[in-house]
C-alpha positions in Angstrom: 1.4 2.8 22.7 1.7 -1.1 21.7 1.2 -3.4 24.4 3.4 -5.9 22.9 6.1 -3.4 21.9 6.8 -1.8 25.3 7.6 -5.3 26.7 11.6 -5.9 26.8 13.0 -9.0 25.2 15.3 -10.8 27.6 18.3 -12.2 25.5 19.2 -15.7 26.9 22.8 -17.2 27.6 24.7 -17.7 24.4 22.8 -15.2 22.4 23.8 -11.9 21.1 22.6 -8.9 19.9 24.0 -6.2 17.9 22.2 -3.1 16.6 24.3 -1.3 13.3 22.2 1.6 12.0 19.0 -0.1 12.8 20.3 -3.3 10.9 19.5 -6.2 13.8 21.8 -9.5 14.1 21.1 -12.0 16.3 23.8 -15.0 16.4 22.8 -17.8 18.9 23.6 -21.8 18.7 20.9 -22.8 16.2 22.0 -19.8 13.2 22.4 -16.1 12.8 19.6 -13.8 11.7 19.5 -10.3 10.4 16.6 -7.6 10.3 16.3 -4.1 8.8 14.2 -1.6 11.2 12.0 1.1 10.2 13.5 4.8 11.1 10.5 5.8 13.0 11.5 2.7 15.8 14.6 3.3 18.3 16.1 -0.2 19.4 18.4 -0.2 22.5 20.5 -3.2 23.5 21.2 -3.1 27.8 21.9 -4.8 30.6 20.5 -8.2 28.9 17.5 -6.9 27.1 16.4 -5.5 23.9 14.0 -2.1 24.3 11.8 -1.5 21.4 10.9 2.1 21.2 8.8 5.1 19.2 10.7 7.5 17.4 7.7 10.8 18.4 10.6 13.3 16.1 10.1 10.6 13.0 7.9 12.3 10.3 6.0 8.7 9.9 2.1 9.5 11.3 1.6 7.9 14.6 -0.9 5.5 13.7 2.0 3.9 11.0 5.0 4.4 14.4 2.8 2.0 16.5 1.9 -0.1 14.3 5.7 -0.8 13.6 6.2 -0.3 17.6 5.0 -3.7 18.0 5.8 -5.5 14.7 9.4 -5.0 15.0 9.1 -6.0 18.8 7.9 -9.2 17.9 9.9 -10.0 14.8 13.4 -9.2 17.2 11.9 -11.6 20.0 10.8 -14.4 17.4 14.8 -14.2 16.0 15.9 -14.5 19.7 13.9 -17.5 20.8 14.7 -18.8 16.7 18.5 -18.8 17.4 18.5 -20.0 21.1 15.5 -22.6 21.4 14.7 -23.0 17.2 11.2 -23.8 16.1 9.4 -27.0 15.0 6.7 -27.9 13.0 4.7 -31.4 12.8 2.5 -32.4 9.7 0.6 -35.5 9.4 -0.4 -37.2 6.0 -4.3 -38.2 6.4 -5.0 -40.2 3.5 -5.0 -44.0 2.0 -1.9 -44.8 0.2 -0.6 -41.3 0.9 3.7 -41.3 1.3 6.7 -39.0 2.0 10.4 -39.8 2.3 13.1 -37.3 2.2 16.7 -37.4 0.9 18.9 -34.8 2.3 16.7 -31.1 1.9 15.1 -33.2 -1.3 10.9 -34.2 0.0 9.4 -36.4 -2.2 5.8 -36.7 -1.9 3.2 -39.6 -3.4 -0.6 -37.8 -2.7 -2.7 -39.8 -4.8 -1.9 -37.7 -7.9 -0.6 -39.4 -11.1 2.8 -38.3 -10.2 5.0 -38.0 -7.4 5.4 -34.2 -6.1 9.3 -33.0 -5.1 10.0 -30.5 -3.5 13.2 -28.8 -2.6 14.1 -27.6 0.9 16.4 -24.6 1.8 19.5 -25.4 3.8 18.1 -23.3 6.7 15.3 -25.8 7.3 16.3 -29.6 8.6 13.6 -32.0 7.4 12.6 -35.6 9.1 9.6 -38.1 7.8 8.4 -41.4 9.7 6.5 -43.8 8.5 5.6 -46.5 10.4 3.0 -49.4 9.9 -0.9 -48.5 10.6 0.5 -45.0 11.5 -0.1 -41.6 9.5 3.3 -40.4 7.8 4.7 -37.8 9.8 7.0 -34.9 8.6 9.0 -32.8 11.0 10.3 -29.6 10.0 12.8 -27.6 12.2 14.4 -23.8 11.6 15.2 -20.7 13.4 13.5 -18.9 11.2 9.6 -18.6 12.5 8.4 -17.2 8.8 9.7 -19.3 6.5 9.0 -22.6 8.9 5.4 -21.3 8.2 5.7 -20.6 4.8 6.9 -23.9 3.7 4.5 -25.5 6.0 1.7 -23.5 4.2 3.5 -25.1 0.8 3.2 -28.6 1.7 0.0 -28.0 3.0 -1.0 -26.6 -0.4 -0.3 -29.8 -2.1 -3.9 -31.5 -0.7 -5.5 -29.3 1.6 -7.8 -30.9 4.8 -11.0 -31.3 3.1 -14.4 -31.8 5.7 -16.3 -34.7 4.2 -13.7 -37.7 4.5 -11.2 -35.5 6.6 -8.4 -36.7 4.1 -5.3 -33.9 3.6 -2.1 -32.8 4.9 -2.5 -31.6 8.2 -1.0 -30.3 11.3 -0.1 -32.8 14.0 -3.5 -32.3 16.3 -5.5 -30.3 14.4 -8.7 -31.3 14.3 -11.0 -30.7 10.6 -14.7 -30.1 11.2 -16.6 -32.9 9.6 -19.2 -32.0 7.5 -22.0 -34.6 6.4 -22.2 -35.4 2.4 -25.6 -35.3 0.4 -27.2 -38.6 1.7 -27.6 -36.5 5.2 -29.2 -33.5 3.8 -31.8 -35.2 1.5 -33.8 -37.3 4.4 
């Protein structure tokens, strides 16, 4: 039995939850969301919480049915806390002469390459950059989708990865990149 997948989800105020055929929509303030279940999982909607549950008549092996117990737990709770609260992501440009402005969903990008990088935003993602004087750039991406916040993070990031040696990259707001020290160190 899954630890995470026998927990309930509590729905908030403003949220709801509907289960069709084991087809889950969750509609809140921020957006609506919509996930297919395995068979081999029961989902029951009650007195303000979500119950996540193994199928034991399911011809799936059990390792496979808890597996999926908490998987699909967590996926239904990230869509709840996506369409009530939303999630945000911070990244910071480390890097001399390193730029980003936005126009509408359209990210423009200036990394030290001999072009400018673009990139295109879906509509489900709202997009902010800063840049103020002897300050990194900053880019601030909101959603209420968890996964494809982190996979268009993961994108950007892609662009110039942190490197250790001069720390320059695009990183997370916070994180900290292990320094490493060049050649001159190692050859005393």
């Amino acid at each position: 039995m899954s630890r995470i997948g026998k927990l309930p989800i509590s729905i908030p105020a403003g949220v709801t939850v509907e289960n069709n055929n084991n087809h889950i929509i969750v509609k809140g303030p921020k957006g609506e969301m919509a996930q297919t279940v395995d068979s081999s999982i029961i989902v029951k909607i009650a007195d303000g919480q979500v119950v996540v549950e193994i199928d034991e008549n399911s011809p799936v092996e059990q390792k496979q049915k808890q597996a999926f117990h908490g998987l699909y737990r967590a996926l239904i709770n990230n869509m709840v806390v996506g369409v009530s609260e939303g999630y945000k992501k911070e990244l910071e440009l480390v890097g001399v002469g390193f730029r980003v402005s936005n126009t509408g969903n359209l990210v423009e990008f200036s990394l030290g390459y001999t072009h400018p990088i673009f990139l295109q935003l879906p509509k489900e993602v709202k997009v902010e950059t800063k840049s103020e004087r002897n300050q990194n750039p900053i880019i601030i991406l909101e959603s209420c989708d968890k996964e494809l916040l982190g996979l268009i993070c993961a994108k950007i990031r892609s662009f110039r990865m942190p490197e250790p040696y001069k720390g320059k990259g695009i990183l997370f707001k916070g994180e900290v990149i292990r320094r490493k020290s060049g050649k001159t160190a190692a050859a005393k």
